[in-house]
C-alpha positions as MATLAB code, in Angstrom:
seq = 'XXXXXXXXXXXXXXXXXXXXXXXXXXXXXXXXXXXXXXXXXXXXXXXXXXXXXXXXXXXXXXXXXXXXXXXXXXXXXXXXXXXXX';
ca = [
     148.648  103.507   -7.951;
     149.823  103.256   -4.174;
     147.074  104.303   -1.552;
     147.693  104.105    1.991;
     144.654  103.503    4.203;
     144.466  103.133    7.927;
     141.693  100.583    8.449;
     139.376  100.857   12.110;
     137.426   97.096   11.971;
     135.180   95.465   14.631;
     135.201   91.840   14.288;
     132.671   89.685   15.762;
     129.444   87.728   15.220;
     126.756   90.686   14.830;
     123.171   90.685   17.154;
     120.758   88.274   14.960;
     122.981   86.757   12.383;
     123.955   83.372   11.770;
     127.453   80.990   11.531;
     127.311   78.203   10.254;
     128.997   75.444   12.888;
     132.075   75.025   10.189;
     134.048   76.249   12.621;
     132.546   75.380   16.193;
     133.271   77.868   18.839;
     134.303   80.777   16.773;
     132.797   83.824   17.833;
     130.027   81.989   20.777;
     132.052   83.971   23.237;
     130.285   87.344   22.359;
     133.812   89.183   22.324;
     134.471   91.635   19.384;
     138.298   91.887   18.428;
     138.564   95.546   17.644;
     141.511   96.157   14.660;
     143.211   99.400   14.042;
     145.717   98.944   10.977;
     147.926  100.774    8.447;
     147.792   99.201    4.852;
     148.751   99.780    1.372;
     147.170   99.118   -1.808;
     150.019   98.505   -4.002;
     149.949   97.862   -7.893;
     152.492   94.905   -7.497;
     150.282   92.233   -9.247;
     149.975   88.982   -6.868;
     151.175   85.848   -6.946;
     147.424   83.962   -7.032;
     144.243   84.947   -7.841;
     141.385   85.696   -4.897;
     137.743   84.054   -5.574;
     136.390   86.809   -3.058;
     138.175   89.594   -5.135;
     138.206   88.436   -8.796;
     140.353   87.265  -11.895;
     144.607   87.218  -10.555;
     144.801   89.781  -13.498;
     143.210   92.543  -11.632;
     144.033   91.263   -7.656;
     146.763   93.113   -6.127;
     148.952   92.892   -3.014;
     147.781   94.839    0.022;
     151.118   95.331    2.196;
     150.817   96.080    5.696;
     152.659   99.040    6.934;
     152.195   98.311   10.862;
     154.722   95.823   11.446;
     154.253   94.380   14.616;
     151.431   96.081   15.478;
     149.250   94.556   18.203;
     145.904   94.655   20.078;
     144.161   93.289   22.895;
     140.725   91.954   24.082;
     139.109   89.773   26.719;
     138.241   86.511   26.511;
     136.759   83.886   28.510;
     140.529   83.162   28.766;
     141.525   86.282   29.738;
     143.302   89.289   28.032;
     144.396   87.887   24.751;
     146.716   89.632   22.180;
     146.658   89.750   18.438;
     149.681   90.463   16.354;
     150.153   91.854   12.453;
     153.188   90.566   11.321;
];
């Protein structure tokens, strides 16, 4: 069955938790990249299982309905932007 959701994350490295350095420099900066997104849960079975989410038999596509959609947040860099395609 189709669902739409709209979706309000916060992503960042949380107060008092730990990374592991697979990826050095992610998330040292402090900044949080604040998401606001449309998506669907559709029934249209996907091409590849998803270890996170379980057997390929029950993983589904999740479509994005905000095409385009964008956001913005400061970095050491500067204003950066982030793009859904």
């Amino acid at each position: 069955a189709r669902t739409r959701w709209k979706l309000l994350l916060d992503v960042g490295i949380q107060p008092g938790t730990w990374m592991p350095k697979r990826f050095p420099g992610w998330g040292e900066s402090g900044v949080r990249l604040p998401l606001q997104v449309t998506v669907e849960f559709t029934s249209q079975s996907s091409p590849a299982g998803e270890t996170l989410v379980g057997p390929k038999a029950d993983t589904f596509v999740l479509k994005v309905c905000d095409k385009d959609s964008t956001t913005t947040f400061m970095s050491e860099f500067g204003e950066q932007t982030v793009t859904f395609a």
